[in-house]
PDB file with one MODEL, atoms N, CA, C and O in Angstrom:
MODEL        1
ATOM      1  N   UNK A   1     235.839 141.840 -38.499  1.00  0.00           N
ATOM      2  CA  UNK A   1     235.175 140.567 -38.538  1.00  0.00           C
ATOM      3  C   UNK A   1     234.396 140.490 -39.854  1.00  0.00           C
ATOM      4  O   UNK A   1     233.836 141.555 -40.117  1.00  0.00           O
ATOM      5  N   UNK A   2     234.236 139.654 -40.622  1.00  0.00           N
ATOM      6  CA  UNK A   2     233.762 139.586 -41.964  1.00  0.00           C
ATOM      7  C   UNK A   2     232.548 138.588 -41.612  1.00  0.00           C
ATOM      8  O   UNK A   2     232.376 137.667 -40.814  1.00  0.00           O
ATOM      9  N   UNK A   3     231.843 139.194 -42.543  1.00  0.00           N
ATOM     10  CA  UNK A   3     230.024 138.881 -42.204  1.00  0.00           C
ATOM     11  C   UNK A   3     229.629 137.557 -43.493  1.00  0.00           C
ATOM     12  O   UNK A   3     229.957 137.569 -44.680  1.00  0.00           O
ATOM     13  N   UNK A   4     229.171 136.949 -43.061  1.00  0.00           N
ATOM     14  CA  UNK A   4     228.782 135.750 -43.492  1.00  0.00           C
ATOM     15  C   UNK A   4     227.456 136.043 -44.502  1.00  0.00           C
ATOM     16  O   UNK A   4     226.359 136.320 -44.017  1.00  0.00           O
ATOM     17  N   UNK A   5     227.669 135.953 -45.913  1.00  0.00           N
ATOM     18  CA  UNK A   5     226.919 136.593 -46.997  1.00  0.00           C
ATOM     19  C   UNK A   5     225.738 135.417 -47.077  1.00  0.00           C
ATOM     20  O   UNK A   5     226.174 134.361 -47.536  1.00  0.00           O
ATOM     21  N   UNK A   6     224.820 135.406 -46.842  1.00  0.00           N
ATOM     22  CA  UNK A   6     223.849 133.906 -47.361  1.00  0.00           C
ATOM     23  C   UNK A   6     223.289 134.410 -48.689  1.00  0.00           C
ATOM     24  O   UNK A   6     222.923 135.552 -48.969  1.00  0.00           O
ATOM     25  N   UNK A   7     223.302 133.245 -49.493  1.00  0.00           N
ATOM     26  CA  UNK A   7     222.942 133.640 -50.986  1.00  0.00           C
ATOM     27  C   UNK A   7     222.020 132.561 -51.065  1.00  0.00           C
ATOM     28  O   UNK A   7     222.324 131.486 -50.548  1.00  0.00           O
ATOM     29  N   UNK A   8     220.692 132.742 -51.774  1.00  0.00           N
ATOM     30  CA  UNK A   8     220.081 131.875 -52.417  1.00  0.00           C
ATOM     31  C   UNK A   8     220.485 130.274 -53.255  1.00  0.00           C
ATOM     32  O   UNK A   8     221.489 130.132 -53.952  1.00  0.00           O
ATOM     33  N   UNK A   9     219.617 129.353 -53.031  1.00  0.00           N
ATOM     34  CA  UNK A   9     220.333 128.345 -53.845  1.00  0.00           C
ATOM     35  C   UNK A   9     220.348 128.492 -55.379  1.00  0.00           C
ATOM     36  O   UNK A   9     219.576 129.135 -56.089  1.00  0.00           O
ATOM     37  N   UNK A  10     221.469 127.700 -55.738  1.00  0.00           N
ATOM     38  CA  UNK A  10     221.254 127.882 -57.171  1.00  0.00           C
ATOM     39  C   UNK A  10     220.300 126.984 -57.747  1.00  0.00           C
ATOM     40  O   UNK A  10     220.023 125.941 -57.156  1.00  0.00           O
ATOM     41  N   UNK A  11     219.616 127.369 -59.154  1.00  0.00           N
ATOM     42  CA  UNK A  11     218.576 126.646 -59.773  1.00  0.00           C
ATOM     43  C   UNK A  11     219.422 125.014 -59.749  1.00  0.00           C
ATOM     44  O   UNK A  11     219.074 124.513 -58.680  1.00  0.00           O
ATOM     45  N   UNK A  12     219.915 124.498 -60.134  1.00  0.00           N
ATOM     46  CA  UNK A  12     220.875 123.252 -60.709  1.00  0.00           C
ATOM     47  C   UNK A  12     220.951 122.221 -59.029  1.00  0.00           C
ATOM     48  O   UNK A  12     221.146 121.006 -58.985  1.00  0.00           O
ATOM     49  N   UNK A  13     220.740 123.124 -57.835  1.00  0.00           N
ATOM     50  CA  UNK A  13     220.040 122.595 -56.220  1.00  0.00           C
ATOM     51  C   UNK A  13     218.759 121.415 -56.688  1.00  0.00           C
ATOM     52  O   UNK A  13     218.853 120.188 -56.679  1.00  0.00           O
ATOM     53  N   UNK A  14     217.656 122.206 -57.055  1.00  0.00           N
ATOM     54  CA  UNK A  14     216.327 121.885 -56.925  1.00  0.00           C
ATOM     55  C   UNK A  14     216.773 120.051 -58.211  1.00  0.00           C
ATOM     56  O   UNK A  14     217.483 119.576 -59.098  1.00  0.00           O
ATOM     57  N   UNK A  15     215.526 119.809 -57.166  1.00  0.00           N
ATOM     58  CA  UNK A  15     215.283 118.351 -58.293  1.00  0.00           C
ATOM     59  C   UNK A  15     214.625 118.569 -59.536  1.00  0.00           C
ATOM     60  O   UNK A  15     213.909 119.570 -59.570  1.00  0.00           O
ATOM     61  N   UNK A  16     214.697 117.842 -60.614  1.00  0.00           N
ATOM     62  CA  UNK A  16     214.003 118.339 -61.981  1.00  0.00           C
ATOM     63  C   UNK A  16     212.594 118.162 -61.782  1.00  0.00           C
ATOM     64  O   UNK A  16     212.255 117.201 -61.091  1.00  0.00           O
ATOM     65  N   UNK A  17     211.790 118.845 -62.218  1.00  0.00           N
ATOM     66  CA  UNK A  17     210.327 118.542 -61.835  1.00  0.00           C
ATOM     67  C   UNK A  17     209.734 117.712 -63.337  1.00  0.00           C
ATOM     68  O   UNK A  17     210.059 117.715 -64.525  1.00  0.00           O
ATOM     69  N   UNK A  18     208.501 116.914 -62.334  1.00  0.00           N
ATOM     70  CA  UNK A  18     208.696 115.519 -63.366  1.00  0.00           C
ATOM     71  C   UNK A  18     207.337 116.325 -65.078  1.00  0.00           C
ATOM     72  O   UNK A  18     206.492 117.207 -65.234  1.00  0.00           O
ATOM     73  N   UNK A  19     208.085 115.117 -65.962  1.00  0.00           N
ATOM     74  CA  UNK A  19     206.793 115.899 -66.796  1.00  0.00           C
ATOM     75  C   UNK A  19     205.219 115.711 -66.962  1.00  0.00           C
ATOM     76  O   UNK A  19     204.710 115.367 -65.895  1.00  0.00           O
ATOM     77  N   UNK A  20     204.359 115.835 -67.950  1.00  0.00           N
ATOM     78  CA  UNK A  20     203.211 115.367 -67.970  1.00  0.00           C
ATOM     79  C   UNK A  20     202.746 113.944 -68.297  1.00  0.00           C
ATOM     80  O   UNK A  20     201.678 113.409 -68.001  1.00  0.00           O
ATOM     81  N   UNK A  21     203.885 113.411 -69.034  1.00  0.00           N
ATOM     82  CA  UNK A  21     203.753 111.920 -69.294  1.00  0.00           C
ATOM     83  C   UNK A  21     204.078 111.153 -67.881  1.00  0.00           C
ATOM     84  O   UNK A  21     203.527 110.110 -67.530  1.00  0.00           O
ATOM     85  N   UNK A  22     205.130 111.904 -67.094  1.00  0.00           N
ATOM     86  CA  UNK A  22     205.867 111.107 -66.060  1.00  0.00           C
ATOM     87  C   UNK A  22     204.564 111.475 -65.181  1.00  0.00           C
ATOM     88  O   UNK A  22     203.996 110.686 -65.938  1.00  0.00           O
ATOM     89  N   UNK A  23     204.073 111.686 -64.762  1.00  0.00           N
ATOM     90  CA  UNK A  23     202.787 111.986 -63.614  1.00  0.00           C
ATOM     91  C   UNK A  23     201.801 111.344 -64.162  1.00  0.00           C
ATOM     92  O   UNK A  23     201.300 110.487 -63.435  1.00  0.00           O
ATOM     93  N   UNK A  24     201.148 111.523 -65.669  1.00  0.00           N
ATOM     94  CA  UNK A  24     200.249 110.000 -65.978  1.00  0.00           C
ATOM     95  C   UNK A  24     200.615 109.175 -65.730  1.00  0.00           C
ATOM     96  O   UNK A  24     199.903 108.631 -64.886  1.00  0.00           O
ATOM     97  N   UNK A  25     201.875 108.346 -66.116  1.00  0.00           N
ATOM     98  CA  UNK A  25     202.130 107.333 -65.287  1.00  0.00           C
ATOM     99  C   UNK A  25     202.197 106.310 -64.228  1.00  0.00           C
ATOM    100  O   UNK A  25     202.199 105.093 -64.042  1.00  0.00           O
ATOM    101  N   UNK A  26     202.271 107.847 -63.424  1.00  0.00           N
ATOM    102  CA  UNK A  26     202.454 107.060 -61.887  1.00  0.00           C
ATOM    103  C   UNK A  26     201.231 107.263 -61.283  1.00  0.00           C
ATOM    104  O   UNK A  26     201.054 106.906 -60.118  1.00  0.00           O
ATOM    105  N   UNK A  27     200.328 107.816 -61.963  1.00  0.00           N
ATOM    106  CA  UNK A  27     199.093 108.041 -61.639  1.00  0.00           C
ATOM    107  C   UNK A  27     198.226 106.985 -62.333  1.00  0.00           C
ATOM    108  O   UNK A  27     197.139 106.682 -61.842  1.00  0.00           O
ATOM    109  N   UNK A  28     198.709 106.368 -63.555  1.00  0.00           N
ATOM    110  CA  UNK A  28     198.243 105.541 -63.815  1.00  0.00           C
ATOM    111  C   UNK A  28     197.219 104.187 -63.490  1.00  0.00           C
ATOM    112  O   UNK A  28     197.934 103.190 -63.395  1.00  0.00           O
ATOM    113  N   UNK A  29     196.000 103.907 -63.325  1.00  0.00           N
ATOM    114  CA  UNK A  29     195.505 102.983 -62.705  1.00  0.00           C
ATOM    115  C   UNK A  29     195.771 101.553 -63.423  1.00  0.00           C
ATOM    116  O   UNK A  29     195.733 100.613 -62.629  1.00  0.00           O
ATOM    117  N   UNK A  30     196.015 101.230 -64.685  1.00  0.00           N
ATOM    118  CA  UNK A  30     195.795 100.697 -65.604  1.00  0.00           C
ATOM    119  C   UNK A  30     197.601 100.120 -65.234  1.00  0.00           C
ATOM    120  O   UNK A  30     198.006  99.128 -64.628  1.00  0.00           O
ATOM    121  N   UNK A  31     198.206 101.050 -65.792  1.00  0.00           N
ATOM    122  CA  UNK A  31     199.951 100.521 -65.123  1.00  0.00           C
ATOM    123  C   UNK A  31     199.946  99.813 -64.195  1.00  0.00           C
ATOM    124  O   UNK A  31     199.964  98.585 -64.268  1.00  0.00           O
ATOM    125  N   UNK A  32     199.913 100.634 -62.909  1.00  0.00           N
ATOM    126  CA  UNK A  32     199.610  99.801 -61.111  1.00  0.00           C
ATOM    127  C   UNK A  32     199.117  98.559 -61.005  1.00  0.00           C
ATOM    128  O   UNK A  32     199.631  97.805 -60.179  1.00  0.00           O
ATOM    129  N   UNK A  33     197.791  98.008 -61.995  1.00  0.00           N
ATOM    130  CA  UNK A  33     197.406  97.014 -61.759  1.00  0.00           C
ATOM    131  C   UNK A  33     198.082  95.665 -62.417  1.00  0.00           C
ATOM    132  O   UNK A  33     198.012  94.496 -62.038  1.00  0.00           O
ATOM    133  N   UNK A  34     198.847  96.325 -63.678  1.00  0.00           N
ATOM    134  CA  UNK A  34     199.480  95.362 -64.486  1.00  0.00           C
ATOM    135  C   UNK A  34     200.911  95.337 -63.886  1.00  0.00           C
ATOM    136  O   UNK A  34     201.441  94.227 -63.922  1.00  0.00           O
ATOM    137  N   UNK A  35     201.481  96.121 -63.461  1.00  0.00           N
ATOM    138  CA  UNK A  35     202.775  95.885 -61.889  1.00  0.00           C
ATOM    139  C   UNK A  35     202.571  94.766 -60.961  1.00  0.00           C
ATOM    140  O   UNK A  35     203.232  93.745 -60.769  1.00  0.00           O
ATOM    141  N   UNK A  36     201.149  95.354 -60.267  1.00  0.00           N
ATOM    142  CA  UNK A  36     201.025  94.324 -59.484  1.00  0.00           C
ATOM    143  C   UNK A  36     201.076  92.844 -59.542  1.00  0.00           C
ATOM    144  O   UNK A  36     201.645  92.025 -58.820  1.00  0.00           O
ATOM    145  N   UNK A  37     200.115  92.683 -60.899  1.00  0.00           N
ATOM    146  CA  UNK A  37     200.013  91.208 -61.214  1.00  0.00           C
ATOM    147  C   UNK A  37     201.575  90.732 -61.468  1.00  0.00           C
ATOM    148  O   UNK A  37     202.022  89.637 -61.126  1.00  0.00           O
ATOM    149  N   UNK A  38     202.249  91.682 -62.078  1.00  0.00           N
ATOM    150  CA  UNK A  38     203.969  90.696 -62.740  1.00  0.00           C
ATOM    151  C   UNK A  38     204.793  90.525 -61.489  1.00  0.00           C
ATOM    152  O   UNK A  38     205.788  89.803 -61.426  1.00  0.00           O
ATOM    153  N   UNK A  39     204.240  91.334 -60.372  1.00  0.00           N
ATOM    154  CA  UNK A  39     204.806  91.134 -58.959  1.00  0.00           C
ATOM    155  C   UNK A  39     204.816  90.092 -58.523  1.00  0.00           C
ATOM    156  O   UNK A  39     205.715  89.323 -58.183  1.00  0.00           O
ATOM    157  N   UNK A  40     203.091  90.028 -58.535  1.00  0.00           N
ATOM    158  CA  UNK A  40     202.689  89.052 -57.599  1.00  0.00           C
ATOM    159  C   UNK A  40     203.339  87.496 -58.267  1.00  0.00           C
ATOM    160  O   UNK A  40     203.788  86.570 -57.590  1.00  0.00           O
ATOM    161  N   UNK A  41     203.238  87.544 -59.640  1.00  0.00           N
ATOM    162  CA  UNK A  41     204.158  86.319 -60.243  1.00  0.00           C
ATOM    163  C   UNK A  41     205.056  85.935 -60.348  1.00  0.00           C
ATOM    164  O   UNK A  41     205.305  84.831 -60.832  1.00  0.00           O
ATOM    165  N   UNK A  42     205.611  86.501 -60.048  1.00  0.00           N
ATOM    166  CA  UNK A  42     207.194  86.970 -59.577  1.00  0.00           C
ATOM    167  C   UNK A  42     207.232  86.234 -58.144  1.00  0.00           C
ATOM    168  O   UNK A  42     207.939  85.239 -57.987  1.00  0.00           O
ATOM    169  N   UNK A  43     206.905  86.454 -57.712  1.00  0.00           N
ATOM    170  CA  UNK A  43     207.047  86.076 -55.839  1.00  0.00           C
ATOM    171  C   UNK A  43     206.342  84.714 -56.100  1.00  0.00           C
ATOM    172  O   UNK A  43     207.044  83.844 -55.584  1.00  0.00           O
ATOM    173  N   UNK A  44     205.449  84.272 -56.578  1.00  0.00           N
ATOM    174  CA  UNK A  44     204.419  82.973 -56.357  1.00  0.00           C
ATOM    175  C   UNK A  44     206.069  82.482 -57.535  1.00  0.00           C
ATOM    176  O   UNK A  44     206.624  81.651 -56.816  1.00  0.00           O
ATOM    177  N   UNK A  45     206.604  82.565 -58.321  1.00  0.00           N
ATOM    178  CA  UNK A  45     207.209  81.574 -59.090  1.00  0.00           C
ATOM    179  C   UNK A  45     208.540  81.827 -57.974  1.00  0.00           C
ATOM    180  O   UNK A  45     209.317  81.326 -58.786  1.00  0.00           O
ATOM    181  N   UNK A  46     209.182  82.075 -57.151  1.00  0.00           N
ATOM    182  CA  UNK A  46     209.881  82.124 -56.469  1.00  0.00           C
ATOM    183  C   UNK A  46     209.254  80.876 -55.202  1.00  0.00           C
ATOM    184  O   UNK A  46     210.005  79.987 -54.801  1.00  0.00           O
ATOM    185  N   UNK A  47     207.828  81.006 -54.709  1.00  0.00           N
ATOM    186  CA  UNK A  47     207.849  80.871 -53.557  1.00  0.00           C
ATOM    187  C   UNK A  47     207.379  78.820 -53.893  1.00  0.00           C
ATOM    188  O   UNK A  47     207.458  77.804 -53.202  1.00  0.00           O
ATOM    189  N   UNK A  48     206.885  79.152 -55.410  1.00  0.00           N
ATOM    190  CA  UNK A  48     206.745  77.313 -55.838  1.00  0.00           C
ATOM    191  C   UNK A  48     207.927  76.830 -55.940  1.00  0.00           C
ATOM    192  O   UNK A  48     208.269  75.825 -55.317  1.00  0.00           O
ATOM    193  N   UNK A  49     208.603  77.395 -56.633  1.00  0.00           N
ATOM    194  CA  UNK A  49     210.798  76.932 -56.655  1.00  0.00           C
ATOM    195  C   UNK A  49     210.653  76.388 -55.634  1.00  0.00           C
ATOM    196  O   UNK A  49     210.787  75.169 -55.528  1.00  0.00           O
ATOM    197  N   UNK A  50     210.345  77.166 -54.650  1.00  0.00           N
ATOM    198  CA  UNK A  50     211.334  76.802 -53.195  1.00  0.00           C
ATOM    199  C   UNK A  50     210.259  75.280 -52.382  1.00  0.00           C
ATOM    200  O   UNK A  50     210.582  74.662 -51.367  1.00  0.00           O
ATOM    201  N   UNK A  51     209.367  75.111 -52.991  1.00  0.00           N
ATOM    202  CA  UNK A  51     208.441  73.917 -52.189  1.00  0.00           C
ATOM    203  C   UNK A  51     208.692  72.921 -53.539  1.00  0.00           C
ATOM    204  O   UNK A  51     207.547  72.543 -53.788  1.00  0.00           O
ATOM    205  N   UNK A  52     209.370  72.450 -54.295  1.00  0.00           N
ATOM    206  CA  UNK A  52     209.539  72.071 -54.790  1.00  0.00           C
ATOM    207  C   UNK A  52     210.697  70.546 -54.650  1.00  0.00           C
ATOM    208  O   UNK A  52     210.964  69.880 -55.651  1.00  0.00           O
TER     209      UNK A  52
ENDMDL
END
């Protein structure tokens, strides 16, 4: 009966881990808030279209 070998994953498995710019980013407070606003304008110029 032949035995079932378990091997470690290979490195090229794991997800890339993000860098130091990519984590300021999303940590960003200053970004988030300027997202939000192009969001929120985004949806309000959609939601005047439609009452129009």
């Amino acid at each position: 009966m032949a035995k079932n070998i378990v091997r470690g994953y290979y490195d090229e498995s794991y997800p890339p881990l993000p860098t130091k710019a990519t984590k300021y980013w999303r940590h960003s407070i200053v970004k988030q808030v300027i997202r939000f606003i192009v969001l929120n304008l985004r949806i309000m110029r959609i939601i005047v279209g439609g009452h129009s």
